[in-house]
C-alpha positions as semicolon CSV with decimal commas, in nm:
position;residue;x (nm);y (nm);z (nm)
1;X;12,479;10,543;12,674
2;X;12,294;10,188;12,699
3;X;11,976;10,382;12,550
4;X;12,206;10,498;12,235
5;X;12,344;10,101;12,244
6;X;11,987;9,970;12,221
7;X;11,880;10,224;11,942
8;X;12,168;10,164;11,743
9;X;12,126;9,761;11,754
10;X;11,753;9,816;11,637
11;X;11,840;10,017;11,408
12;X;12,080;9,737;11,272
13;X;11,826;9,476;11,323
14;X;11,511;9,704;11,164
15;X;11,785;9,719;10,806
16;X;11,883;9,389;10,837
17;X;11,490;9,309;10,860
18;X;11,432;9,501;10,536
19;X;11,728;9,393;10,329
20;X;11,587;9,022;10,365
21;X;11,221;9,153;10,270
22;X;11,318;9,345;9,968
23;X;11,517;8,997;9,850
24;X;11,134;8,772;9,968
25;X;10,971;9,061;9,737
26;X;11,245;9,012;9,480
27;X;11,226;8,670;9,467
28;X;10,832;8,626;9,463
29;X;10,811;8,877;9,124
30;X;11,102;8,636;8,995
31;X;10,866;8,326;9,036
32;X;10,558;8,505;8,947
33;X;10,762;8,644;8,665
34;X;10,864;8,267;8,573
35;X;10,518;8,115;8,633
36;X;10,350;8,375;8,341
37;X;10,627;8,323;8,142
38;X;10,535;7,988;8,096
39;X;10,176;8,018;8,040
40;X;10,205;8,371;7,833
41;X;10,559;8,330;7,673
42;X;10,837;8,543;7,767
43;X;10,813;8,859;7,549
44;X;10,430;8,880;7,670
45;X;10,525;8,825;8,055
46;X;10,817;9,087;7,992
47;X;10,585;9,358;7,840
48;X;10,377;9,307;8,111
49;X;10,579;9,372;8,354
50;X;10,748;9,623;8,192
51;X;10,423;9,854;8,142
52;X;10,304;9,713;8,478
53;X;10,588;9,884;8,685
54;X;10,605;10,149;8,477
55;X;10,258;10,266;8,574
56;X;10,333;10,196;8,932
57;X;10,607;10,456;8,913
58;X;10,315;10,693;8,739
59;X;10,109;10,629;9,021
60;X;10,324;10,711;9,295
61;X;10,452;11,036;9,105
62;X;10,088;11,175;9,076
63;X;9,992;11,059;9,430
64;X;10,321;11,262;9,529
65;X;10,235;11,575;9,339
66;X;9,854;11,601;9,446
67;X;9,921;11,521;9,814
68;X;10,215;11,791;9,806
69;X;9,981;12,039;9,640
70;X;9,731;11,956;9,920
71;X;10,060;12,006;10,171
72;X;10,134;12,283;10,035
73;X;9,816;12,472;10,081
74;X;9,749;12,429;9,706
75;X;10,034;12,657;9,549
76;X;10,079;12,636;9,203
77;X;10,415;12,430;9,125
């Protein structure tokens, strides 16, 4: 019962941990956001961005699809 105590306080501690990390991310792409702003202007910094995350998201969909084809023992999907 103390082991199940323990794992559920980590647990708690290990979200708690990554709540506050996600807001330190959040808040360092607001001030990097704000610093280009003012040397680029804000429609140039927001287009960035903009096309910046959106081919993050690319690249984690096709990283996804070829390393679950190469799971998958190359099947076609």
């Amino acid at each position: 019962m103390a082991a199940l105590q323990r794992a559920r306080i980590t647990a708690i501690l290990y979200g708690l941990a990554a709540i506050f990390a996600l807001c330190g991310v959040g808040f360092l792409i607001g001030a990097v956001y704000i610093w280009l702003a003012a040397r680029y202007g804000p429609l140039a910094t927001s287009l960035g961005f903009g096309i910046g995350f959106l081919v993050i998201a690319g690249l984690i969909i096709v990283i996804h699809k070829l390393t679950a084809s190469a799971r998958d023992g190359d099947r076609p999907t």
